[in-house]
GUBA-923501 format. One record per residue (C-alpha): residue in three letters; x, y, z. Coordinates in pm, 1 decimal, padded with zeros to 6 digits. Example, Ala and Ser with C-alpha at 12.3 -4.5 7.8 and 13.67 -1.06 7.14 Angstrom:
% residues 2
code;u;v;w
ALA;01230.0;-00450.0;00780.0;
SER;01367.0;-00106.0;00714.0;
END
This chain:
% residues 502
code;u;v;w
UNK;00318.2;00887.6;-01657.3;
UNK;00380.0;01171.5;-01424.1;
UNK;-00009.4;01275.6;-01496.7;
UNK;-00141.6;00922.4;-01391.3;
UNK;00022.6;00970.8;-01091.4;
UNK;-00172.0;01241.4;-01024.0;
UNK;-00462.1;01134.0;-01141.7;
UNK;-00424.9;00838.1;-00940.8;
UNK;-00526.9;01093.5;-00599.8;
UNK;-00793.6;01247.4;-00737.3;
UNK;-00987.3;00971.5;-00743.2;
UNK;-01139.5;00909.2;-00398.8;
UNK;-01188.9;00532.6;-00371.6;
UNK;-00870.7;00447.2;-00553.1;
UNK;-00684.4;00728.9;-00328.3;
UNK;-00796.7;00548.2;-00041.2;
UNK;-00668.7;00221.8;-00163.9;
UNK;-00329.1;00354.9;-00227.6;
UNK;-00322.0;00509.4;00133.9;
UNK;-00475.0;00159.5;00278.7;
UNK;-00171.3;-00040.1;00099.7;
UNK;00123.3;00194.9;00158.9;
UNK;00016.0;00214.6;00527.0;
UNK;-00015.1;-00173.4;00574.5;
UNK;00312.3;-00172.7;00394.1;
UNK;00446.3;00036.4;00642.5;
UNK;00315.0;-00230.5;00929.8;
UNK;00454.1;-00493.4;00736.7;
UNK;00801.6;-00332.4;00795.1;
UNK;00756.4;-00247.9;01113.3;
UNK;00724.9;-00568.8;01257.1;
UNK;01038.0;-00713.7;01077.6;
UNK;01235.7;-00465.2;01322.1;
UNK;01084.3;-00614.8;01632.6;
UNK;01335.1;-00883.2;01753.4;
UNK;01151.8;-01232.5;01903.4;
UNK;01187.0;-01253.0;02263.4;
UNK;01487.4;-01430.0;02435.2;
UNK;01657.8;-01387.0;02118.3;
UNK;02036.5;-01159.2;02086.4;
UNK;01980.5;-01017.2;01678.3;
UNK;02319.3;-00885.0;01715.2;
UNK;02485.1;-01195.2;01667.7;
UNK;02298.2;-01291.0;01379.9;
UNK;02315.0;-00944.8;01186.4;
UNK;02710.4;-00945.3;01297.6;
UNK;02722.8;-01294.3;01122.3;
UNK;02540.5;-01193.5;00809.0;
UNK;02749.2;-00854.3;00777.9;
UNK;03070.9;-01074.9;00744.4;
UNK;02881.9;-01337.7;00529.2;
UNK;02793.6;-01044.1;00278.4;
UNK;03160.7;-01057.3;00198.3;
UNK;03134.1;-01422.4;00042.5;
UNK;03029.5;-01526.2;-00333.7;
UNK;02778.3;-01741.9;-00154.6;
UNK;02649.1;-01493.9;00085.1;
UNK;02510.0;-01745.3;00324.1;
UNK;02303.5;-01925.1;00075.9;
UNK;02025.4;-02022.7;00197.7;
UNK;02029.4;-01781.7;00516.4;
UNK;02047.2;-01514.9;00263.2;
UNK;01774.1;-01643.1;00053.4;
UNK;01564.1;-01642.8;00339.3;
UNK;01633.6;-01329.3;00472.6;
UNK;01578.2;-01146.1;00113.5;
UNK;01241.6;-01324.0;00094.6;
UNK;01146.2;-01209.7;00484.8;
UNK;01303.4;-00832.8;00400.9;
UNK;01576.5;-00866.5;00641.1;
UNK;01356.1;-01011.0;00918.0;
UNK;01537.8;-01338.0;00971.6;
UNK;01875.3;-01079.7;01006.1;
UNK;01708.6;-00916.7;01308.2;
UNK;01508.1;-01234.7;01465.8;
UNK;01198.2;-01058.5;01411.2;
UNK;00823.5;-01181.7;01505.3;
UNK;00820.3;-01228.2;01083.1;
UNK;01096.6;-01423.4;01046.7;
UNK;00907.1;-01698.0;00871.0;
UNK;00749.9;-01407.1;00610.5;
UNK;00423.9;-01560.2;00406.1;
UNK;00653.3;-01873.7;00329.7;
UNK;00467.8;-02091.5;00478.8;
UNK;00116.5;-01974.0;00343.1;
UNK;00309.1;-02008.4;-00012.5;
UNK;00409.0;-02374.6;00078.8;
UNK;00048.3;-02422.6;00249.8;
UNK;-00128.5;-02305.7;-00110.0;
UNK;00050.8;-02523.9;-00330.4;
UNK;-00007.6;-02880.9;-00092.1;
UNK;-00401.2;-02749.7;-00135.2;
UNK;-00379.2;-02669.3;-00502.9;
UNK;-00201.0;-03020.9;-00560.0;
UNK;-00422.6;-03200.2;-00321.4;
UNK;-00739.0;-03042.4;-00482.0;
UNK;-00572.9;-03191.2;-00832.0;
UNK;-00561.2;-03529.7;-00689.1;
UNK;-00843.5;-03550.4;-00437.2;
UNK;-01218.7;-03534.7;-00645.1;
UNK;-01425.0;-03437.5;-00370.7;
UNK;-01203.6;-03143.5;-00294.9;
UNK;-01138.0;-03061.4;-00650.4;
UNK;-01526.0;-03038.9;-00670.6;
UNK;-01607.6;-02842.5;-00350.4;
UNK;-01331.2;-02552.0;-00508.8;
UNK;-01601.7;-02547.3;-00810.6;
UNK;-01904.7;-02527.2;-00603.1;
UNK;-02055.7;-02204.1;-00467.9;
UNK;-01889.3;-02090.1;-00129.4;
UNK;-01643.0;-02329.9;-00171.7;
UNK;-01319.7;-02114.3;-00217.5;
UNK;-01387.0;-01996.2;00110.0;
UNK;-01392.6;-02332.7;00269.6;
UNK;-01074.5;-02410.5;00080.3;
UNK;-00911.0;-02112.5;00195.0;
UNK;-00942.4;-02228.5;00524.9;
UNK;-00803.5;-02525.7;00469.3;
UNK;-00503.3;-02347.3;00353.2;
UNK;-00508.2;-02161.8;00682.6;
UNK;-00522.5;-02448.3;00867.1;
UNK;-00191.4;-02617.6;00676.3;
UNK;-00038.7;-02267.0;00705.3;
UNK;-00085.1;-02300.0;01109.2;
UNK;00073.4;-02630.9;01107.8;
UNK;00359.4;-02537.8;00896.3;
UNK;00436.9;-02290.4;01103.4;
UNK;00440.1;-02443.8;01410.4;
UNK;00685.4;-02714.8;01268.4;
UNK;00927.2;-02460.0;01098.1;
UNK;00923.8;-02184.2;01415.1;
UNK;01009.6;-02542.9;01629.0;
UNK;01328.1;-02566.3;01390.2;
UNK;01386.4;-02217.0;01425.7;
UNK;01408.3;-02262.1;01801.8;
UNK;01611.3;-02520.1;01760.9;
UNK;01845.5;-02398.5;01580.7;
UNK;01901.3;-02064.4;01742.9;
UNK;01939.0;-02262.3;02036.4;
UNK;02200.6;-02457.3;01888.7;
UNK;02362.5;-02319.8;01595.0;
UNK;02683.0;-02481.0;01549.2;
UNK;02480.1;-02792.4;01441.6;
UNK;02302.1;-02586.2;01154.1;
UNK;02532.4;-02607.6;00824.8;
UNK;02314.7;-02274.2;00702.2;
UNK;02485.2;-02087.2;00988.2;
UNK;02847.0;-02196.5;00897.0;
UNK;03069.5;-01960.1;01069.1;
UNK;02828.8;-01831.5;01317.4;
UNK;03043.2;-01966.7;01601.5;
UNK;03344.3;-01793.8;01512.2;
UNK;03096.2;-01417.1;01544.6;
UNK;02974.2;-01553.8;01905.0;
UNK;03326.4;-01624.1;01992.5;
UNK;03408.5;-01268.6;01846.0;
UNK;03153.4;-01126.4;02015.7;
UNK;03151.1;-01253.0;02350.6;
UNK;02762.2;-01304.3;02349.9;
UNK;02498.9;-01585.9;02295.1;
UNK;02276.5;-01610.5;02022.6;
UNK;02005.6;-01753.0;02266.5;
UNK;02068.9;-01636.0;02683.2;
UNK;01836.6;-01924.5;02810.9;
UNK;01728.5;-02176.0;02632.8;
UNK;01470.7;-02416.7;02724.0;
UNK;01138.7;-02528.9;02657.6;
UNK;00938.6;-02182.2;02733.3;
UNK;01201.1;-02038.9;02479.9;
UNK;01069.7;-02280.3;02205.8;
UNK;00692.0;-02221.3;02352.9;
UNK;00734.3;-01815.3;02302.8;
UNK;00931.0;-01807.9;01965.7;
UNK;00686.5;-02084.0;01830.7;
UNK;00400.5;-01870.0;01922.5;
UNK;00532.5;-01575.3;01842.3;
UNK;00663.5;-01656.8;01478.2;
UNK;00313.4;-01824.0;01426.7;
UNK;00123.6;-01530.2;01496.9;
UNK;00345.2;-01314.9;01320.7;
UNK;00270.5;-01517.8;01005.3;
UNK;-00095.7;-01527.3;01063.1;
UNK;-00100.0;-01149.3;01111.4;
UNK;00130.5;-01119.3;00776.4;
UNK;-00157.0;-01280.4;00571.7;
UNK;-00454.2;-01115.6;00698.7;
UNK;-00237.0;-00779.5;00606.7;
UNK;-00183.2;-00925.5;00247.6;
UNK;-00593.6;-01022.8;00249.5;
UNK;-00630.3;-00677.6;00321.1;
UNK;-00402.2;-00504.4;00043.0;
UNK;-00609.2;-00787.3;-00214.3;
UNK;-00956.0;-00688.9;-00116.7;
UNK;-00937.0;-00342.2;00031.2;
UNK;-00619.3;-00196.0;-00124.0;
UNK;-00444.9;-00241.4;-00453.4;
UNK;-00215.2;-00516.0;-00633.2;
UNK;-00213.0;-00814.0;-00521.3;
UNK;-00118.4;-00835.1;-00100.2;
UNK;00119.8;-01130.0;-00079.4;
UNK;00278.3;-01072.0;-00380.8;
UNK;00339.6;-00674.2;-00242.7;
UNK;00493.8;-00807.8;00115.1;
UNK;00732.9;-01006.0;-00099.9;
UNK;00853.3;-00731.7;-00280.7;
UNK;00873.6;-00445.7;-00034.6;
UNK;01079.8;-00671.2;00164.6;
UNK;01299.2;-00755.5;-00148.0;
UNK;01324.9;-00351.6;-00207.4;
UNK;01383.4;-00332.8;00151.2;
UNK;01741.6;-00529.2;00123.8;
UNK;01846.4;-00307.7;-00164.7;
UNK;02039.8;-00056.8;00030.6;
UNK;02294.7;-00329.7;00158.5;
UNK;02315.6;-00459.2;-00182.7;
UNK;02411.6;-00111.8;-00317.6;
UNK;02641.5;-00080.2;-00032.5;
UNK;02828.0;-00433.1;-00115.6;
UNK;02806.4;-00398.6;-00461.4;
UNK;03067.9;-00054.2;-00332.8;
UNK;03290.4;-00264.9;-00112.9;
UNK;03321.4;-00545.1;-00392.9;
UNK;03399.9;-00276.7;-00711.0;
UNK;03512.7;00010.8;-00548.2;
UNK;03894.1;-00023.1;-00440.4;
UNK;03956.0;00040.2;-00069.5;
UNK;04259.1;00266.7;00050.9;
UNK;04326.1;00312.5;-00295.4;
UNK;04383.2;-00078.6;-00363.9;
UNK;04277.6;-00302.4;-00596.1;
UNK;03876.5;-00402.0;-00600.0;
UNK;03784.9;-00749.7;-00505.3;
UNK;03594.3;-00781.5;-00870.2;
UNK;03705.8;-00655.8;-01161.5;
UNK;03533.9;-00333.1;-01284.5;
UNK;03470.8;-00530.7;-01590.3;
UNK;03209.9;-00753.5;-01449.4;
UNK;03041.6;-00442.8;-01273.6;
UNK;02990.8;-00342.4;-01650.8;
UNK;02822.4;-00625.9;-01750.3;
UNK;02644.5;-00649.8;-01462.5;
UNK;02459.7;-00329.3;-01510.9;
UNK;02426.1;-00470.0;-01865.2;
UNK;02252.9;-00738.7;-01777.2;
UNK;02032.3;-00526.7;-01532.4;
UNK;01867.6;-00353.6;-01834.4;
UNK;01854.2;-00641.9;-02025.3;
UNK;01644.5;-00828.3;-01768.1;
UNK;01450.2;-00546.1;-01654.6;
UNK;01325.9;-00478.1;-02033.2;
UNK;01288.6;-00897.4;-02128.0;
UNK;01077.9;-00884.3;-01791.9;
UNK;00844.0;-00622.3;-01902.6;
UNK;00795.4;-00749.3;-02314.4;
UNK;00762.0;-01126.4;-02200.2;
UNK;00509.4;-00985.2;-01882.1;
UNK;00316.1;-00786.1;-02135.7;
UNK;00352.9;-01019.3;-02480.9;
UNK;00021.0;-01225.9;-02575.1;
UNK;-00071.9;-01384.7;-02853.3;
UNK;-00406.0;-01259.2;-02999.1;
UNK;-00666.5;-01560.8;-03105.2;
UNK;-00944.7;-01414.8;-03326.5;
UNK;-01272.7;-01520.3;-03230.6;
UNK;-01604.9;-01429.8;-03498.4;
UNK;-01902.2;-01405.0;-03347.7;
UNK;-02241.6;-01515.7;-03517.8;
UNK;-02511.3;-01223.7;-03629.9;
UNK;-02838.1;-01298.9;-03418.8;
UNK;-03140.9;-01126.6;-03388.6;
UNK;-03268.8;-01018.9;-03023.4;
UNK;-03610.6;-00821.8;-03068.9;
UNK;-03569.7;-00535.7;-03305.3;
UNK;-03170.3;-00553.6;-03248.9;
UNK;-02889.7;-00749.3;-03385.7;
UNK;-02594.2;-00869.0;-03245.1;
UNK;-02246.0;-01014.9;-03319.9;
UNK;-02116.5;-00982.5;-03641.7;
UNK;-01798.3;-00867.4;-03584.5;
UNK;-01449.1;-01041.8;-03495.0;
UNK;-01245.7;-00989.5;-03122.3;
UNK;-00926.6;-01097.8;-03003.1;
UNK;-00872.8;-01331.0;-02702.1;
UNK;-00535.8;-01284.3;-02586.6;
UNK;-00313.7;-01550.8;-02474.3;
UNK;-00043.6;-01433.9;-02231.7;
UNK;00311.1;-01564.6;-02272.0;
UNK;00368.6;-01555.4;-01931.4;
UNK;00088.5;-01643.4;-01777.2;
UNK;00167.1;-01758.3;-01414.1;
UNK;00361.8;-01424.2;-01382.8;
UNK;00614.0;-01448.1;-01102.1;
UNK;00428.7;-01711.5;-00939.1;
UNK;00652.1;-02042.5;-01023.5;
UNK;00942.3;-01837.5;-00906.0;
UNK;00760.5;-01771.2;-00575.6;
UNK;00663.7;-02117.7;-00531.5;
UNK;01006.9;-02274.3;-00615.1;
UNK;01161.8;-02100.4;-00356.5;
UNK;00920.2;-02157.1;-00111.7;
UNK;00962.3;-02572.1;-00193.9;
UNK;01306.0;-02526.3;-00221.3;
UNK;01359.1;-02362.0;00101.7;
UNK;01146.8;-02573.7;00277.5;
UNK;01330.9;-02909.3;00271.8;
UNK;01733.8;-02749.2;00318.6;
UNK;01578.0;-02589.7;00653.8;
UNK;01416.6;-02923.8;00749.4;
UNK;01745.5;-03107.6;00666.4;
UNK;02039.3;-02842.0;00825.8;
UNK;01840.8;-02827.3;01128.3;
UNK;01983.2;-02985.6;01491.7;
UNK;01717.2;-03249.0;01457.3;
UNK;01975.7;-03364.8;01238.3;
UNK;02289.4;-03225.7;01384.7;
UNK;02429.5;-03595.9;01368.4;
UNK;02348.7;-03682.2;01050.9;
UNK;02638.8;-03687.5;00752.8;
UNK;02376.2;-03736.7;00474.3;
UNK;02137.1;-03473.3;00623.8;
UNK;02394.4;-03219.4;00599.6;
UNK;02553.6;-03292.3;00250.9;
UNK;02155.5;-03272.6;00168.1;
UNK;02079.8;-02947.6;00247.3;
UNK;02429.5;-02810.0;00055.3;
UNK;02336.8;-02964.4;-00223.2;
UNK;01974.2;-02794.1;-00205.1;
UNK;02203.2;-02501.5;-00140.3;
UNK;02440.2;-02488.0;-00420.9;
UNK;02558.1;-02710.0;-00718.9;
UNK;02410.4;-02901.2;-00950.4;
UNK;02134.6;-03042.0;-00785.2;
UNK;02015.8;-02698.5;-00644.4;
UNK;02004.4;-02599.4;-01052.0;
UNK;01819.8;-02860.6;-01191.8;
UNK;01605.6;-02888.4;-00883.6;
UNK;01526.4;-02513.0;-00903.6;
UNK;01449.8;-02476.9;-01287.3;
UNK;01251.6;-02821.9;-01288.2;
UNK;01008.3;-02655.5;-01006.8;
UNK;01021.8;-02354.6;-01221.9;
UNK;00888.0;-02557.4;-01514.3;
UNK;00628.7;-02785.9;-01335.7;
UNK;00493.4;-02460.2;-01134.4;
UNK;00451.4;-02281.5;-01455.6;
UNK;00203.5;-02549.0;-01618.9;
UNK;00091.6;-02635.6;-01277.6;
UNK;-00051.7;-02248.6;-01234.5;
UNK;-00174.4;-02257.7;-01644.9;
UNK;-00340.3;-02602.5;-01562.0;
UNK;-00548.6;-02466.7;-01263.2;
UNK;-00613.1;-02151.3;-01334.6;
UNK;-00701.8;-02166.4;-01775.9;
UNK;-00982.5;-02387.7;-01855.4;
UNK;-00969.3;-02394.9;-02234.0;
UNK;-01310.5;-02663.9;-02149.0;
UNK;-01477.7;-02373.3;-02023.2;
UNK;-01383.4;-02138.3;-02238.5;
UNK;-01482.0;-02295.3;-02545.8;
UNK;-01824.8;-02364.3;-02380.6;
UNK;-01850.8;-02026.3;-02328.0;
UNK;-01781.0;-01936.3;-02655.0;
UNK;-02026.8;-02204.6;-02816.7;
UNK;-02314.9;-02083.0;-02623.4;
UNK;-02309.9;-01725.0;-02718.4;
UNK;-02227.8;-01816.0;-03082.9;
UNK;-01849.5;-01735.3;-03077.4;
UNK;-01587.0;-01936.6;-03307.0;
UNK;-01260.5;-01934.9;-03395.4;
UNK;-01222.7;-01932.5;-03769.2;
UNK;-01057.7;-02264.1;-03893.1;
UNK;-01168.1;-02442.4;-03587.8;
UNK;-01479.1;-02657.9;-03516.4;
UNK;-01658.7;-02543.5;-03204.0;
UNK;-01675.0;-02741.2;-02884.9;
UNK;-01401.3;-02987.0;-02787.8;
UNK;-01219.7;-02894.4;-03133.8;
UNK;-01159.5;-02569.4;-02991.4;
UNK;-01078.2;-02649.9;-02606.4;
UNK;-00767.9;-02845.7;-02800.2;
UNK;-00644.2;-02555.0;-03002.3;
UNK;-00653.4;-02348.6;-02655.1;
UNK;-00570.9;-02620.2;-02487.1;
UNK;-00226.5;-02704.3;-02737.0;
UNK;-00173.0;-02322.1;-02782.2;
UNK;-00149.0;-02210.6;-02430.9;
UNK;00084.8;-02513.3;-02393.5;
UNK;00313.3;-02352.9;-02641.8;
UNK;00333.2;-01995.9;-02475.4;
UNK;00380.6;-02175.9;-02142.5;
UNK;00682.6;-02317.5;-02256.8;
UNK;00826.3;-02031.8;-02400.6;
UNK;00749.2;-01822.7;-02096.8;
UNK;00864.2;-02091.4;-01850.1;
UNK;01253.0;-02107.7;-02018.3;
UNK;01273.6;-01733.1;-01977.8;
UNK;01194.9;-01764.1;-01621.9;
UNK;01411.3;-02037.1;-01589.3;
UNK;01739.1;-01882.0;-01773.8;
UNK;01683.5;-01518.7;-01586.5;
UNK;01635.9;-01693.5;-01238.7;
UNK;01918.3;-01949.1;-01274.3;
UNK;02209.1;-01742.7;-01474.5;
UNK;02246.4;-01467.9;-01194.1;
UNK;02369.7;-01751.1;-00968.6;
UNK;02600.6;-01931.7;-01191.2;
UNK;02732.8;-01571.6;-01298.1;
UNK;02795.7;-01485.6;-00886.6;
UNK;02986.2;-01809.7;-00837.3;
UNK;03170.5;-01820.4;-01166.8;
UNK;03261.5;-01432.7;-01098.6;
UNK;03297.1;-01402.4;-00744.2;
UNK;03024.6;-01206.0;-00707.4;
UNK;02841.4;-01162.3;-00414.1;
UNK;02463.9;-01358.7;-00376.1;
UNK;02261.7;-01084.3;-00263.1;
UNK;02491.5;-00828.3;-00540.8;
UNK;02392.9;-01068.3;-00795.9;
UNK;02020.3;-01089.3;-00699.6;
UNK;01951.0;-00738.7;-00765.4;
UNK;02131.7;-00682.7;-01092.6;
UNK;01925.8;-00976.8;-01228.8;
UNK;01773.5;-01268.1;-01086.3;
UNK;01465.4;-01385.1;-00895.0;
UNK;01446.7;-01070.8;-00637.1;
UNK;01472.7;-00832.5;-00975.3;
UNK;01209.8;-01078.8;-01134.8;
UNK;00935.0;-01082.0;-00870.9;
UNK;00987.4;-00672.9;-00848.1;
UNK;00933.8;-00590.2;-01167.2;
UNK;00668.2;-00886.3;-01206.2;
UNK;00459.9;-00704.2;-00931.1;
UNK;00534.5;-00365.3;-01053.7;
UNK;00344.9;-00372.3;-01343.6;
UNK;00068.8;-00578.1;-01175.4;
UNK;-00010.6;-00340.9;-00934.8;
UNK;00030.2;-00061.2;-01225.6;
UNK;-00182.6;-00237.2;-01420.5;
UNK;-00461.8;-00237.8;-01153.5;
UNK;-00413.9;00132.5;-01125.3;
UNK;-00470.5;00187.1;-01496.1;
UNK;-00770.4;-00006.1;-01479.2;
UNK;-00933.8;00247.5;-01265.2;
UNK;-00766.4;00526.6;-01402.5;
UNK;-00924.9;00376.4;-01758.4;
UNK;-01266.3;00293.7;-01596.0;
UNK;-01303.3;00666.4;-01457.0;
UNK;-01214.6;00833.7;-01818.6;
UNK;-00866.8;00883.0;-01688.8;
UNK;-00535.7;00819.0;-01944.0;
UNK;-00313.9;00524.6;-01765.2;
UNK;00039.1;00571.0;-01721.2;
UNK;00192.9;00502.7;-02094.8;
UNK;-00016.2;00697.1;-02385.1;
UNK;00122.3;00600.4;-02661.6;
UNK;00024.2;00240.1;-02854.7;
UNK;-00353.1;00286.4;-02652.4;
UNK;-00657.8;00332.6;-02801.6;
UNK;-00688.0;00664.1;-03036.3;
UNK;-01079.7;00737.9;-02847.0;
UNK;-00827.2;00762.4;-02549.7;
UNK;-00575.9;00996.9;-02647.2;
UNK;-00825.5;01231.6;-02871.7;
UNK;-01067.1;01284.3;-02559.9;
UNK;-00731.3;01420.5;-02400.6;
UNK;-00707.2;01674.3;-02678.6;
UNK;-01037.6;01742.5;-02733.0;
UNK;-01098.5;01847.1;-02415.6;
UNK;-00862.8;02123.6;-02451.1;
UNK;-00563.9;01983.6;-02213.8;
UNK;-00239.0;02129.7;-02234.9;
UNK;00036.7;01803.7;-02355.2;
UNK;00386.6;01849.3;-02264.9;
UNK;00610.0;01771.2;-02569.7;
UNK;00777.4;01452.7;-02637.2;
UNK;01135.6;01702.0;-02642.1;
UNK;01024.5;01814.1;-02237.5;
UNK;00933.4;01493.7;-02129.6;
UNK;01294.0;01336.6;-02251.6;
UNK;01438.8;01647.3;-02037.2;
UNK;01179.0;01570.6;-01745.2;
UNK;01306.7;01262.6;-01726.0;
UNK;01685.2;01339.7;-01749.2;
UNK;01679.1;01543.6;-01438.9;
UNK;01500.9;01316.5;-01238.7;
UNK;01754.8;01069.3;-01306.9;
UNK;02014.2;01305.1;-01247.5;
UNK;01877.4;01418.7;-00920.4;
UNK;01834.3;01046.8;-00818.4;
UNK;02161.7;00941.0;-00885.9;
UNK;02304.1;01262.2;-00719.5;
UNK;02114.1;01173.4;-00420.2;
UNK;02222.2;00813.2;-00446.0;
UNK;02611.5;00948.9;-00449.5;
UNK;02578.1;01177.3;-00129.7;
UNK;02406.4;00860.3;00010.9;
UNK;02709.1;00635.4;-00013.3;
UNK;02976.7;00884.5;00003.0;
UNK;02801.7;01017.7;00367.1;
UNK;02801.4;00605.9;00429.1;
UNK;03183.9;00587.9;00403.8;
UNK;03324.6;00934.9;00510.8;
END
C-alpha cells in the first residue's frame, strides 16, 4: 500500500489530478468558514456546543450540519452543501422514469447534457426556496422546532442571531446561499472530470471527516469522567461501540467489494485468417450496486420536508410542528428512512443496469450464458439476479444506517458520537474511500503499476514485480510498519486531546 502511494506521484497526469482534487477540497472548506452576511455564527455554534451534550444532538440541525461539514454551525455561504443538487437529481431521474419524451432525450446523443441542465435549473429553484426558509428562520428562530433551545443561548448570550432583519437580509442570504451552492457543484464537476473520485460524493465526505474532531472530543466528555466523577455513559457501551466500529467498517468494505460472477461463453468465429471467442469470462454482479447513493438520497428527501415543515412559515401550525419531529425522531423517521433506503436502492439498479441492453450486447457478439437462451431469456436471468443482490445489499444498508440511531437513543449516546462509530457518516466515508482508491488503482494498473493491496490480484501482476528485480519488504516488516504507524497516530491523537483539556 505504502508503494502505491508513491507510485501514485510519479505518474504525471494522475499526480496532477490528486493535486487538482485536494486543492478544490481545500476551497470547499474554506468557504464553509465564511459566515453569510448580517448573520451572528456565534449564537448558533454556542447553541450547537450545548446541544452536543444531548442523545439527540439537535436532530435534524445536526444532520444538516454533518452533511454541510459544519457550515450550517458557522452560517456559512455553503450552508445548504450540494443538498439541493442531490434533491434536484432525483425529481429529474424520477421525472425522466415517468415522462417518455424526457426518458428518450437522456438516451439520445447530447442529451445528458441537456438533462443536466435541467437539473441545474431545479437545483436553482430549490435553492432559492430553501435559502428563503433559511432567512426566515434565522430571522425568527423561536418559531423553528429544529432550533429548540436556541432562545435560552441568545438570552445567555446577550446577542441576536440576526441584527436587522428585513427584506434585503432575505435578498443577500438568498443570493448568497444560492451561489454558494452553484459554486459547490461546479467544484464537484471539476474533481469528476478533471480530478479523481467522484466530486460530490468527495465534498460530502470531507465535510463528514471535517466534524470528526468534535465527535472525538464528545465522545471524551461523554466516557471520560470529569473531576474524577462518574462518566455520563458507561465505559461499557464505549466498548461496544468501538466494536461495532470495526464491525461496520469491515461489512462496508466485503459487501462494497462482493459480486457475484455470471459466466458468459463466447462462440468460436472466424475473422480472416484469425479466430475468436472460444473461451468463457465472468460478468460480475455487484452486491451493492448503488454504493452509498440511497443513503445520500434518503437524507437529502428526508431533510427536505422537516425543514419545509419546522420553518416560521409554519410557526402557527400544531400539525406542522409534530410533523417535522416525527421526520426527526421515532417511528415514523425509521420506517420512513429505511423505506427510502430500499426504493433508492432499486431506483439507482433500475436506471443505471439495463439487463435489455446487456443481453443485446451479448447476442450480437455471440456471447451466452450457459443454461440460458439468448435474448429476452437472458435480460430475465440478469434482470431476476440483480434483483436478488439488490435486496441483499439494500438490508445491509438499511440495518447499518438505522441501528446507530436506535443504539444512541436507547444508550444515551450522543447523535453525532454515534454517527461516527457506525452509521450513515461512517457509511458514505468508507463507501467513497474505496471509490476514489479504486480509481487510483485503475491508473496505477493501466500504467504497469501494482495497486494498493497485492495479494488475491492477478499472478502476471505480482511476478512482473519480481521479475524486474524489486526489492519486497516482508510480510513480518510490513505487520511492524504498520504497528508503529498506529502507535504514532494514536500517540498523536492523545497529546491532541490531553493539550484540548489541560
Amino acid at each position: 500500500m505504502i508503494s502505491a502511494f508513491q507510485n501514485t506521484f510519479k505518474i504525471p497526469e494522475l499526480r496532477s489530478r490528486v493535486f487538482l482534487s485536494l486543492v478544490l477540497l481545500v476551497v470547499v472548506r474554506v468557504g464553509a468558514s465564511v459566515t453569510c452576511p448580517g448573520v451572528n455564527a456565534a449564537v448558533l455554534q454556542q447553541w450547537f456546543s450545548s446541544q452536543l451534550n444531548t442523545a439527540t444532538g439537535g436532530s435534524v440541525a445536526a444532520l444538516f450540519n454533518i452533511f454541510s461539514g459544519g457550515a450550517l454551525e458557522n452560517c456559512a455561504v455553503f450552508s445548504l452543501g450540494v443538498m439541493p443538487y442531490i434533491s434536484a437529481s432525483i425529481m429529474v431521474q424520477l421525472l425522466s422514469a415517468v415522462i417518455p419524451s424526457l426518458g428518450k432525450l437522456a438516451k439520445e446523443d447530447g442529451g445528458r447534457q441537456k438533462v443536466m441542465q435541467y437539473t441545474r435549473y431545479a437545483t436553482i429553484a430549490l435553492c432559492v426556496f430553501q435559502g428563503y426558509l433559511l432567512a426566515v428562520s434565522f430571522e425568527h428562530p423561536e418559531s423553528n422546532p429544529i432550533l429548540t433551545g436556541i432562545m435560552d443561548t441568545i438570552s445567555r448570550t446577550g446577542l441576536s442571531l440576526v441584527p436587522n432583519p428585513g427584506l434585503a437580509f432575505r435578498f443577500i442570504t438568498v443570493a448568497t446561499l444560492t451561489s454558494g451552492t452553484m459554486f459547490l457543484m461546479w467544484l464537484g464537476d471539476q474533481i469528476t472530470d478533471r480530478g479523481i473520485g467522484n466530486g460530490m460524493s468527495l465534498i460530502i465526505s470531507v465535510g463528514i471527516v471535517a466534524r470528526l474532531p468534535a465527535a472525538l472530543v464528545q465522545a471524551w466528555h461523554t466516557f471520560v469522567p470529569a473531576n474524577g466523577g462518574g462518566g455520563q455513559v458507561s465505559p461499557v457501551v464505549l466498548v461496544l461501540m468501538v466494536a461495532f466500529l470495526v464491525l461496520v467498517i469491515g461489512a462496508v468494505i466485503c459487501v462494497t467489494q462482493a459480486q457475484r460472477k455470471i459466466s458468459v461463453q463466447y462462440a468460436k468465429r472466424v475473422v480472416g485468417q484469425k479466430v475468436y471467442g472460444g473461451q468463457t469470462q465472468y460478468m460480475p454482479l455487484k452486491v451493492n450496486y448503488a454504493g452509498v447513493m440511497p443513503i445520500i438520497f434518503a437524507q437529502a428527501l428526508l431533510v427536505f420536508p422537516s425543514t419545509i415543515a419546522a420553518s416560521s412559515m409554519f410557526k402557527n401550525s400544531a400539525t406542522a410542528q409534530r410533523v417535522a419531529y416525527a421526520l426527526t425522531d421515532g417511528p415514523v423517521h425509521y420506517c420512513l428512512y429505511g423505506g427510502m433506503i430500499f426504493f433508492f436502492s432499486y431506483f439507482w439498479v433500475a436506471t443505471q443496469f439495463q439487463p435489455q441492453q446487456i443481453a443485446g450486447d451479448l447476442k450480437k457478439y455471440g456471447g451466452y450464458i450457459p443454461g440460458v437462451r439468448p435474448g429476452r431469456p437472458t435480460a430475465d436471468f440478469l434482470d431476476f439476479t440483480m434483483t436478488r443482490l439488490t435486496f441483499a445489499g439494500a438490508v445491509f444498508l438499511t440495518v447499518v444506517a438505522i441501528l446507530p440511531q436506535m443504539l444512541s437513543h436507547q444508550l444515551k449516546v450522543p447523535y453525532i458520537t454515534a454517527q461516527f462509530f457506525g452509521g450513515t457518516s461512517l457509511l458514505i466515508v468508507v463507501g467513497v474511500v474505496l471509490d476514489t482508491m479504486r480509481q487510483v488503482e485503475t491508473h496505477l494498473i493501466q500504467r504497469h503499476y501494482d495497486g494498493f493491496l497485492r495479494k488475491g490480484r492477478v499472478r502476471g501482476r505480482f511476478d512482473r514485480t519480481a521479475a524486474i528485480g524489486g526489492d519486497s519488504v516482508s510480510q513480518r516488516g510490513m505487520v511492524w510498519l504498520y504497528l508503529a504507524v498506529a502507535i504514532v497516530l494514536l500517540a498523536g491523537m492523545t497529546l491532541f486531546v490531553a493539550g484540548r483539556f489541560r
